[in-house]
C-alpha positions in Angstrom: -69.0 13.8 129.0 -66.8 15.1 126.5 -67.4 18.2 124.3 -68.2 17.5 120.5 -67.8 20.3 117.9 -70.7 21.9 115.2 -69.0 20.9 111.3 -69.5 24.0 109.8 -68.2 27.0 112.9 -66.9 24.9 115.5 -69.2 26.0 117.9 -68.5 23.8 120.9 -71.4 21.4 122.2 -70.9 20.2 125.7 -71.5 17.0 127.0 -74.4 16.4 129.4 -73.3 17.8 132.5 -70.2 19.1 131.7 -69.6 22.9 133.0 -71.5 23.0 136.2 -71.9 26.4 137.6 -69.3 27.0 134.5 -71.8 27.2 131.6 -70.9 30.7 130.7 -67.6 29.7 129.4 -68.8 27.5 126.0 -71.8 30.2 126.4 -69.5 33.1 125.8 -67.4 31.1 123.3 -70.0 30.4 120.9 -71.7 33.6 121.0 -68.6 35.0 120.1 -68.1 32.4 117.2 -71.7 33.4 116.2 -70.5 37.0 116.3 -67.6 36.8 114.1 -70.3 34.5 111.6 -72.4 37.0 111.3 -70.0 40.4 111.0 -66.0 39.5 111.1 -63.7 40.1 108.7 -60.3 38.0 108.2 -57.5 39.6 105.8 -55.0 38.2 104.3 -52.1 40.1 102.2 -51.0 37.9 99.4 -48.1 37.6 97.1 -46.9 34.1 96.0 -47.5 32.1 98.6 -50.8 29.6 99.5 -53.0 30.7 102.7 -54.2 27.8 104.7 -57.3 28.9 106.7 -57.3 28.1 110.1 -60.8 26.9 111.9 -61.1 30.1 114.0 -60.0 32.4 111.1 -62.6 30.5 108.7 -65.3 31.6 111.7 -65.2 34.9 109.9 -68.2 36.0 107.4 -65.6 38.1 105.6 -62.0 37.1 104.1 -60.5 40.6 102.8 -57.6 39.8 99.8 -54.7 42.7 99.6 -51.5 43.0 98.4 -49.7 42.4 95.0 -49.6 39.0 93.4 -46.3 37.3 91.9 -47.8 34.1 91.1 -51.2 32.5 91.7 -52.3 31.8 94.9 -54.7 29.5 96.8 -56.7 30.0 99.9 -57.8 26.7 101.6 -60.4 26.5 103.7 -60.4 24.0 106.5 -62.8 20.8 105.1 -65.7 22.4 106.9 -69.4 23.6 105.1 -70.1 27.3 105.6 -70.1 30.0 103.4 -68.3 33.4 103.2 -68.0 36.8 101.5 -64.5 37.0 99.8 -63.5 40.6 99.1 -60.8 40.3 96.4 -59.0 43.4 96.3 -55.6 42.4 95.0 -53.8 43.8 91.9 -51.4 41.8 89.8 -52.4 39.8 86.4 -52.4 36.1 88.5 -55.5 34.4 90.0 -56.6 33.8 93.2 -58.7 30.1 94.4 -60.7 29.4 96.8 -60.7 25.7 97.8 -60.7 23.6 101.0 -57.8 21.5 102.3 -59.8 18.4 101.6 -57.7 16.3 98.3 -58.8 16.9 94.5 -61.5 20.0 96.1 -63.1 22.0 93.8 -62.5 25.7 94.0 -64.1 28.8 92.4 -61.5 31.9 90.8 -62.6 35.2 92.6 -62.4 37.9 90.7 -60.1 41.1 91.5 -61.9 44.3 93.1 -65.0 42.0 93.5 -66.7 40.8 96.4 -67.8 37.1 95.9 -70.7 35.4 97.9 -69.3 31.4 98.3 -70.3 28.3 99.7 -68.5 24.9 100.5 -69.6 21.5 101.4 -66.4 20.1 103.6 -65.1 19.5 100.1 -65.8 21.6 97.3 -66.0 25.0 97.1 -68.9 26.8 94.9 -70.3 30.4 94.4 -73.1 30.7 96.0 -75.1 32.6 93.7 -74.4 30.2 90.9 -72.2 32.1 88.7 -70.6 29.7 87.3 -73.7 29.3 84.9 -73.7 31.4 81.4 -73.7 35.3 82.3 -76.2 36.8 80.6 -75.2 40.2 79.7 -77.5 43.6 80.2 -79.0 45.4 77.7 -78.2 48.9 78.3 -74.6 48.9 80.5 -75.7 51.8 82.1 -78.1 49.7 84.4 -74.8 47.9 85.8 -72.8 51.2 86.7 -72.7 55.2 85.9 -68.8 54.4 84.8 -68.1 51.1 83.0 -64.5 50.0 82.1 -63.1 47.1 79.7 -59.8 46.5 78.9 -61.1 45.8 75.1 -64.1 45.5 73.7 -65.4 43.3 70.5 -68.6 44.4 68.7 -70.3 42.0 66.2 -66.7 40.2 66.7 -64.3 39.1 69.5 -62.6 41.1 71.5 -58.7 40.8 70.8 -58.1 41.1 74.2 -55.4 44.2 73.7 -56.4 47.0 76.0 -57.9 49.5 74.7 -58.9 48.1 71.5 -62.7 48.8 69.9 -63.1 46.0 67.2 -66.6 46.2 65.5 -68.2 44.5 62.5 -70.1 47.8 61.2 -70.0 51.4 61.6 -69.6 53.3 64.7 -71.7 56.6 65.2 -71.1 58.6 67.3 -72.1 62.9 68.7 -74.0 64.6 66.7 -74.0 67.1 63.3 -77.7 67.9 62.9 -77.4 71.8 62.0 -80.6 72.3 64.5 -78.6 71.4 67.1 -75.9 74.4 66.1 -75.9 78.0 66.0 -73.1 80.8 65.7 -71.9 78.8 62.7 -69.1 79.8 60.8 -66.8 78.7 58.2 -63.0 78.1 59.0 -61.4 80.8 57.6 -57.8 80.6 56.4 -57.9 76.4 55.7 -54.5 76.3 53.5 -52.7 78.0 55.9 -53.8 76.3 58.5 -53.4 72.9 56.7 -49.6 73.8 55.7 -48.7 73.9 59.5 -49.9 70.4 60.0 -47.7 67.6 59.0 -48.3 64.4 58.1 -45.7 61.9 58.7 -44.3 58.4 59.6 -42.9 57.4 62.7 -42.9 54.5 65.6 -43.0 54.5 69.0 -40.4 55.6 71.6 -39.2 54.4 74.7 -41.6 56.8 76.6 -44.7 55.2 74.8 -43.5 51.4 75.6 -43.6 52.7 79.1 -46.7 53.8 78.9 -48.1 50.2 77.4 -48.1 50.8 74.0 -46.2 48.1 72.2 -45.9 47.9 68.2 -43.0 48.7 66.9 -44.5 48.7 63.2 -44.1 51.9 61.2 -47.6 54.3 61.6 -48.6 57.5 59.9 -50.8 60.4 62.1 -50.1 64.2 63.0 -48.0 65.5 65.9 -50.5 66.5 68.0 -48.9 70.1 69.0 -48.7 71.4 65.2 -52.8 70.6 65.0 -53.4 72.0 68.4 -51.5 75.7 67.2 -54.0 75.8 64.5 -56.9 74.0 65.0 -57.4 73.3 69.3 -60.6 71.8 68.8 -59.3 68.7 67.5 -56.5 68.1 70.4 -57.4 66.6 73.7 -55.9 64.5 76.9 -54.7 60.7 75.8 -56.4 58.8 77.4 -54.0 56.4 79.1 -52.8 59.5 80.8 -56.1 60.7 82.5 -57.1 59.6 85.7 -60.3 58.9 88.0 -59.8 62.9 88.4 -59.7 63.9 85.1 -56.1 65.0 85.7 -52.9 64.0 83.8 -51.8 60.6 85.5 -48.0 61.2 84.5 -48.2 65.4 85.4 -46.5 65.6 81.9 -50.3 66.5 80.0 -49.8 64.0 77.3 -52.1 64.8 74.0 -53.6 62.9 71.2 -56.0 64.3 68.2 -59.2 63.4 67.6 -59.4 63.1 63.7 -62.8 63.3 62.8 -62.1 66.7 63.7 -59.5 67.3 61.1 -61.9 66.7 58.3 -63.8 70.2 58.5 -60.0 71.9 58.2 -60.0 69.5 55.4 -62.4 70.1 53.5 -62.6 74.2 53.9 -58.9 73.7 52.5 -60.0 71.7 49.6 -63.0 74.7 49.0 -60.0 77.4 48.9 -57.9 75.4 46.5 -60.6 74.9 44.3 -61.4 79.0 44.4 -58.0 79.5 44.0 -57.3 77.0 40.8 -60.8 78.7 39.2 -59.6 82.1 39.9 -56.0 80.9 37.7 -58.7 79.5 35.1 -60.9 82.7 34.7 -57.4 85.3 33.8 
């Protein structure tokens, strides 16, 4: 008799009496098939084009994602049921699919440097742990990971979807100035001086900064980050675009910003000697 085939790993099932004294050899096979099932991994390096999914290389539990993508892509599985762990670890801002070959299937997005548990029916293709219903969000973040990262983040509000953008709705607190919590204190000592190094001016962004993702060419005001760090250190630290997983400048080039909360002591010490100063003028 002839062979027929299982729907979902094409494991082969022979006919009654077929392979006599050769019943190692669909044995073997399967086993095999059953092996990859269970531990196998298939990889694929994208770019633009579609990935049709053979039958053997769908025996695989894993399908591993790489490369860069120009343009979304789609995987299709063969119209078999099964299901599979899809390691998306592509980079590029386009989306990969997972469907089957079968016409008008259903497919599931997987999400980049995720590894996604899915399912599929000979037609459709699902998630297999249902996330496709509302995610409900954790309390405390730090239950999900030690190091959590959004490209922007909205707070009583919508995120506006520019990276590295906080919006929020109220205040934000943050550290700590409980004088229990302080000792060697001391008051800044020479504030006006200090203060008349620091300039405040206009300016927009260069070339270098457009490189580096910024991009609003609107006129801003701030400090230049190397006249506040002469003076007052304490308020100057690594920009952040420019660290990396290391803690180490990205670029080598040790990019600065200032953190301006810090400015407002210098401030208001400066504001204390002007006001000695002008009651000293009024006492002669």
């Amino acid at each position: 008799m002839v062979s027929t085939y299982s729907p979902n790993k094409n494991l082969e099932l022979p006919g009654n009496g077929d392979y006599v004294d050769t019943w190692n050899v669909p044995a073997n096979s399967d086993f095999t098939v059953i092996d990859k099932a269970f531990g196998s991994t298939q990889t694929y390096t994208l770019s633009s084009s579609n990935v049709t999914v053979t039958t053997t290389e769908s025996q695989n539990l894993r399908i591993y994602l790489q490369g860069t993508l120009t343009a979304n892509v789609n995987i299709l599985l063969p119209a078999v049921g099964g299901m599979w762990i899809v390691d998306n670890q592509t980079t590029g801002s386009f989306t990969v699919t997972v469907k089957t070959v079968a016409g008008g299937s259903t497919g599931v997005a997987v999400t980049q440097g995720v590894r996604s548990f899915i399912t599929a029916n000979g037609t459709n293709v699902y998630f297999a742990d249902d996330r496709v219903t509302p995610y409900s969000s954790p309390q405390d973040l730090s239950t999900t990971s030690t190091t959590v990262r959004f490209n922007s983040i909205g707070i009583g509000t919508a995120a506006s979807g520019t990276t590295g953008e906080i919006l929020a709705t109220g205040n934000i607190t943050a550290f700590y100035s409980d004088r229990r919590l302080k000792k060697d204190i001391q008051p800044i000592e020479g504030a006006l001086d200090m203060l008349g190094s620091i300039r405040g001016v206009r300016y927009v962004q260069n070339e270098i900064a457009a490189a580096m993702g910024y991009n609003d060419p609107s006129v801003q005001v701030g400090v230049i980050a190397q006249e506040v760090q002469s003076v007052l250190p304490e308020a100057v630290t690594a920009a952040p675009f420019d660290i990396g997983m290391d803690g180490k400048s990205m670029s080598g080039e040790d990019y600065l910003t200032v953190r301006y909360d810090r400015i407002i002591p210098l401030l208001i010490q400066a504001i204390k000697e002007l006001s000695d100063e002008v009651a000293a003028l009024k006492s002669r």
